[in-house]
Biotite code that builds the C-alpha atoms (Angstrom):
import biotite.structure as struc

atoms = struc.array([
    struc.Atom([113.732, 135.409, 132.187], chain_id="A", res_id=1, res_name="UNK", atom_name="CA", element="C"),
    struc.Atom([110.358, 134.034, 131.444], chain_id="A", res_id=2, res_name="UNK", atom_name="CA", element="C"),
    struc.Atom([110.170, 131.797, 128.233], chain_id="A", res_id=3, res_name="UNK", atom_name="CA", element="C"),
    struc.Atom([106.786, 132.121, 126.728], chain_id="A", res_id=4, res_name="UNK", atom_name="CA", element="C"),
    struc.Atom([104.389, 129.384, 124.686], chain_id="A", res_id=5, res_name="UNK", atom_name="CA", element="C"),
    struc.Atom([106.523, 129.923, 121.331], chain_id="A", res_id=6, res_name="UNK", atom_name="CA", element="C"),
    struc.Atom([109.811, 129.293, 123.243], chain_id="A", res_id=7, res_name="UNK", atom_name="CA", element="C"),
    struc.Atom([108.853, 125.752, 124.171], chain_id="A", res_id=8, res_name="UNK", atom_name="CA", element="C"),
    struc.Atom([108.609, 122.782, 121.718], chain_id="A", res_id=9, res_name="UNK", atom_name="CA", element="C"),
    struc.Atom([104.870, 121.943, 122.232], chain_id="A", res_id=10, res_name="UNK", atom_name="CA", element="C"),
    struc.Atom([104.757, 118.541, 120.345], chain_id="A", res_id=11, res_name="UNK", atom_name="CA", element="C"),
    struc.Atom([107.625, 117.183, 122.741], chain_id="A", res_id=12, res_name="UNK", atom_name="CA", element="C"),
    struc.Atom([104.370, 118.169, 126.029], chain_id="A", res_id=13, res_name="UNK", atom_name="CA", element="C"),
    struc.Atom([102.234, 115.400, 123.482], chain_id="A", res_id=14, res_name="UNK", atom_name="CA", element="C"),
    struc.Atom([104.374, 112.447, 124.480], chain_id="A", res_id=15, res_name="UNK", atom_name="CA", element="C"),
    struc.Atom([102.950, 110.208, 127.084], chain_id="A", res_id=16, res_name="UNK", atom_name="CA", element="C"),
    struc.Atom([105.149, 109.681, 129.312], chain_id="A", res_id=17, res_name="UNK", atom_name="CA", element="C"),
    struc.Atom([105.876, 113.929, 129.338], chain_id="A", res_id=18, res_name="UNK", atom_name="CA", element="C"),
    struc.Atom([101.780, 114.032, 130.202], chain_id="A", res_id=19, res_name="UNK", atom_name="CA", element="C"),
    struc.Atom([102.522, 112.019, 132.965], chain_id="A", res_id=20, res_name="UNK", atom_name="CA", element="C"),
    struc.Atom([105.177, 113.878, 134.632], chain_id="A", res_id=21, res_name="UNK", atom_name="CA", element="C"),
    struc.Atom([103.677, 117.224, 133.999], chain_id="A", res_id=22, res_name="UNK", atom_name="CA", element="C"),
    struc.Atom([100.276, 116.385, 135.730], chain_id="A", res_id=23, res_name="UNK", atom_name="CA", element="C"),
    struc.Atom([102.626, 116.101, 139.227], chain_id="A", res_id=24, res_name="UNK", atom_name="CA", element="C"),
    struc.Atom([104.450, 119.461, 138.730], chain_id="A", res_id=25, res_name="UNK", atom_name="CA", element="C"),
    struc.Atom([103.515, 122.422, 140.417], chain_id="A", res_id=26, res_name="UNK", atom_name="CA", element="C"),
    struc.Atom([104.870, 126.372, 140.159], chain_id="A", res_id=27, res_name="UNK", atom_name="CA", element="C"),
    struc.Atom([108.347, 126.592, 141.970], chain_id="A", res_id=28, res_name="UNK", atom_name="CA", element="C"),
    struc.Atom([109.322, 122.936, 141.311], chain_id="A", res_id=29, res_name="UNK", atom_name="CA", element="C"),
    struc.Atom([113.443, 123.383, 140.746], chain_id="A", res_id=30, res_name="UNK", atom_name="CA", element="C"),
    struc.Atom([114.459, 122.079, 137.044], chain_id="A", res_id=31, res_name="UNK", atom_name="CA", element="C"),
    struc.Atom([118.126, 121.671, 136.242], chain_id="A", res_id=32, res_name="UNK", atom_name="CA", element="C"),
    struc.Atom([119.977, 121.865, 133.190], chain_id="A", res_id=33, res_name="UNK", atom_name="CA", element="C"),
    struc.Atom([121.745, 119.421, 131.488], chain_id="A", res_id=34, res_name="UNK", atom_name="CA", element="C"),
    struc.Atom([125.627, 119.806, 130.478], chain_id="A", res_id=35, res_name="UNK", atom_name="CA", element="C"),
    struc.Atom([124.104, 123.455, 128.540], chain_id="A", res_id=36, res_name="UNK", atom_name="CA", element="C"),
    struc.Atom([120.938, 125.226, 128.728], chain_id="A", res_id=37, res_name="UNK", atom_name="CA", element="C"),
    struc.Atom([120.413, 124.154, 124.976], chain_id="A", res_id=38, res_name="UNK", atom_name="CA", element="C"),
    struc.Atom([119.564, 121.060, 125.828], chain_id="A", res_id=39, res_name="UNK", atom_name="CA", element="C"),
    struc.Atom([116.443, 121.613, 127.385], chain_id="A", res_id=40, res_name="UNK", atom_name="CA", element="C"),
    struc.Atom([115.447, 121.438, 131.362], chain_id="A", res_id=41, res_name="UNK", atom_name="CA", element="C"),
    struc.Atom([115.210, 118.395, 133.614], chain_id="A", res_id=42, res_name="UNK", atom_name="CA", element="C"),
    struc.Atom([113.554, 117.268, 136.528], chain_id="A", res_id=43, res_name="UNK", atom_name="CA", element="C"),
    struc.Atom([115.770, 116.790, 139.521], chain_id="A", res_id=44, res_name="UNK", atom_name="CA", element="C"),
    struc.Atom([115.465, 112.912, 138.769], chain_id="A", res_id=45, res_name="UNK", atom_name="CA", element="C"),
    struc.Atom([117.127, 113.803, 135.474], chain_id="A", res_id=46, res_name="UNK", atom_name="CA", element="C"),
    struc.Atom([113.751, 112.986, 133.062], chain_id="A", res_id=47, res_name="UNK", atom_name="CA", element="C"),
    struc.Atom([114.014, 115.997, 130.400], chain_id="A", res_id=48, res_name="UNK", atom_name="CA", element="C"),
    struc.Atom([110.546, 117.778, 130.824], chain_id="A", res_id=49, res_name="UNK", atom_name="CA", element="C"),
    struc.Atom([111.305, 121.301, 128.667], chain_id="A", res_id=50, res_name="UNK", atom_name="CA", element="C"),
    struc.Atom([112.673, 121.183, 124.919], chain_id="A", res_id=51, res_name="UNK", atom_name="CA", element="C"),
    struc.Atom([113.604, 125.216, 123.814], chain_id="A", res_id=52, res_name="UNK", atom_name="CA", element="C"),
    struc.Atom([112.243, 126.188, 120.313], chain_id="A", res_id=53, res_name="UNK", atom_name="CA", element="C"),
    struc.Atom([115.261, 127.274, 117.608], chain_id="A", res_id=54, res_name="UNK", atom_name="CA", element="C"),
    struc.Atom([114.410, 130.066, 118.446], chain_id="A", res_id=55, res_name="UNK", atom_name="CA", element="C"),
    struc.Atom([114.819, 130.675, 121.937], chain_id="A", res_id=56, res_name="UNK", atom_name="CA", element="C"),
    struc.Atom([117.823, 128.654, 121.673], chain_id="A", res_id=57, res_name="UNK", atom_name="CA", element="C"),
    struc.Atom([119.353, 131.561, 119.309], chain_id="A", res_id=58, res_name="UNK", atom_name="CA", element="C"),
    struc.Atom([118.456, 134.017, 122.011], chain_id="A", res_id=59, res_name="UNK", atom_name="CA", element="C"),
    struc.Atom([119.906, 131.653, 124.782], chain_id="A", res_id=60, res_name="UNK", atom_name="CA", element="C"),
    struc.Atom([122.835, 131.628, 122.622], chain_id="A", res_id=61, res_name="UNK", atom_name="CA", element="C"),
    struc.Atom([123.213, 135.504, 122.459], chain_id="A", res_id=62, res_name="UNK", atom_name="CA", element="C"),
    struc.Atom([123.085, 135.630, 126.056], chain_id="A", res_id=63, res_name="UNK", atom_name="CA", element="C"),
    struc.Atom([126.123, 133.165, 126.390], chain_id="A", res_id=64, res_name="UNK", atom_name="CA", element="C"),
    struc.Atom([127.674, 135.538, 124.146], chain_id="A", res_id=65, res_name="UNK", atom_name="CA", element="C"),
    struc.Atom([127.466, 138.239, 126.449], chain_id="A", res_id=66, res_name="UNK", atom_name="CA", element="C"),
    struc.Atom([129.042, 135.725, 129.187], chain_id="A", res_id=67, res_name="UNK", atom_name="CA", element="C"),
    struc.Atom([125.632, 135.302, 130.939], chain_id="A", res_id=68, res_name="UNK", atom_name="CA", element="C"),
    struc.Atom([125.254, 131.782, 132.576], chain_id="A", res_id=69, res_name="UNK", atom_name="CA", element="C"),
    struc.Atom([122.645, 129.297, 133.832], chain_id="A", res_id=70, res_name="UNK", atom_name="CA", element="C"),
    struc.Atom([122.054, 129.893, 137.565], chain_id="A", res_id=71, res_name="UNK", atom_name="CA", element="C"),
    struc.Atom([118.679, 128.130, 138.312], chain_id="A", res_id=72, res_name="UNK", atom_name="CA", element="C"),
    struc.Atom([115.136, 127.526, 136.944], chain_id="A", res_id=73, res_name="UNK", atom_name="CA", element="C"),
    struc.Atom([112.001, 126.664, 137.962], chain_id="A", res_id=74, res_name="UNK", atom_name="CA", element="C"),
    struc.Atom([108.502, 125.985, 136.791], chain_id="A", res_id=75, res_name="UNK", atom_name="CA", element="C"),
    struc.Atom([106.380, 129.553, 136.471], chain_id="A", res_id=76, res_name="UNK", atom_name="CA", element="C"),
    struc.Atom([103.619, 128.231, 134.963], chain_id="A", res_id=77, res_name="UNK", atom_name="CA", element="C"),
    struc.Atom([101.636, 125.232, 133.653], chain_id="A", res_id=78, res_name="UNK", atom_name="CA", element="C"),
    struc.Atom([98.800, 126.172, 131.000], chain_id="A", res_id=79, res_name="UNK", atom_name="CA", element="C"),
    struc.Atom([97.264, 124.346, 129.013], chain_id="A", res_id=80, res_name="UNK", atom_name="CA", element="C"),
    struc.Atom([97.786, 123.970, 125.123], chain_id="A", res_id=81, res_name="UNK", atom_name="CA", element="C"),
    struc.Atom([94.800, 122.767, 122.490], chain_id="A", res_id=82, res_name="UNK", atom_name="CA", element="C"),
    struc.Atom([96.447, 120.954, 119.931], chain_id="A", res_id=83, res_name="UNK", atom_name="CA", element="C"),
    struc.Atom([94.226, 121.264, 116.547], chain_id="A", res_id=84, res_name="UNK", atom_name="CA", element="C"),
    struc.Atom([96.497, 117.986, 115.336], chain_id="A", res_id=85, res_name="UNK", atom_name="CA", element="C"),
    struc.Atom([94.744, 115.895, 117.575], chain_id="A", res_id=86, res_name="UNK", atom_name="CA", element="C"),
    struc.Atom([91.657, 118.396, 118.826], chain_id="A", res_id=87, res_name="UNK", atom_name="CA", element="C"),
    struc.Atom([93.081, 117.801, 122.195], chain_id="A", res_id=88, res_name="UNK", atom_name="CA", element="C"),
    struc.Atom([94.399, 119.755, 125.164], chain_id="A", res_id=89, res_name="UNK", atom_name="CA", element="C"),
    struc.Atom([97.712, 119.469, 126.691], chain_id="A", res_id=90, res_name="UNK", atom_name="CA", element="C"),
    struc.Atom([99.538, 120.588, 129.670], chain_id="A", res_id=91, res_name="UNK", atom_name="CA", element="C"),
    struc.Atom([102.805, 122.510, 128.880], chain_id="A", res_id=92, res_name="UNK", atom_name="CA", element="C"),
    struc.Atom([105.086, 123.662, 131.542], chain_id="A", res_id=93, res_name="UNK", atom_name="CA", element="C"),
    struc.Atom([106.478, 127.302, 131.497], chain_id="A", res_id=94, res_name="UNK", atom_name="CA", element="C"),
    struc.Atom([109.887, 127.943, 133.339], chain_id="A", res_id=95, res_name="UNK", atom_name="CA", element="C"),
    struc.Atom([111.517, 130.947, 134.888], chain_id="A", res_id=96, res_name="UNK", atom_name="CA", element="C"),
    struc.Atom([115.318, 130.712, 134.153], chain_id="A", res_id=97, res_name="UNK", atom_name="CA", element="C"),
    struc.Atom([117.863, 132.869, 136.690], chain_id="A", res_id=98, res_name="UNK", atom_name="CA", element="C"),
    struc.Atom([120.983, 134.013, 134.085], chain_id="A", res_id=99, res_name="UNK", atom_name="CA", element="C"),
    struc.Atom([123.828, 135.166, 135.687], chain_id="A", res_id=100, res_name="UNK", atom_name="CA", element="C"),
    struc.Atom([126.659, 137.659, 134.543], chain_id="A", res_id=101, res_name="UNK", atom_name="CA", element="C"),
    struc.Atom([130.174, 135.438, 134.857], chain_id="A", res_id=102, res_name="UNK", atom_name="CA", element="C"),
])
């Protein structure tokens, strides 16, 4: 599964220290999740790099439903985001997540 630009909270890619990180990432870097999927994806150093929209988190949430889990996720993509707010461009980071039947 391939979360697209509205699945992702893009303010959370405006914090500095997130502009930072994402700048070193590259496609195929391994994120983990934290105690549920929810909750966003870390880096392997456990710095939270990926905050889901409501949205996505519904869908995540119907999947769970269905007994899928979280096997693995990585980064697909890093684009880049203009942000009218601040007439700036952003990096944001776009994962592939591996769901599992349990």
């Amino acid at each position: 599964m391939e979360p697209g630009i509205g699945d992702v909270v893009l303010g959370y890619f405006r914090q500095p220290e997130i502009v930072k990180e994402v700048k070193k990432l590259r496609s195929g870097e391994k994120l983990e999740a934290g105690r549920n999927l929810e909750g966003g994806l870390y880096q392997i150093d456990g710095k939270c790099l990926i905050l889901f929209s409501s949205r996505f988190k519904e869908r995540l949430h119907c999947y769970q439903n269905q007994e899928y889990v979280f096997a693995s996720g990585k980064v697909a993509q890093v684009v880049v985001w203009w942000c009218q707010e601040d007439n700036r461009e952003y990096r944001i980071v776009l994962p592939r997540l591996t769901l599992l039947k349990n």
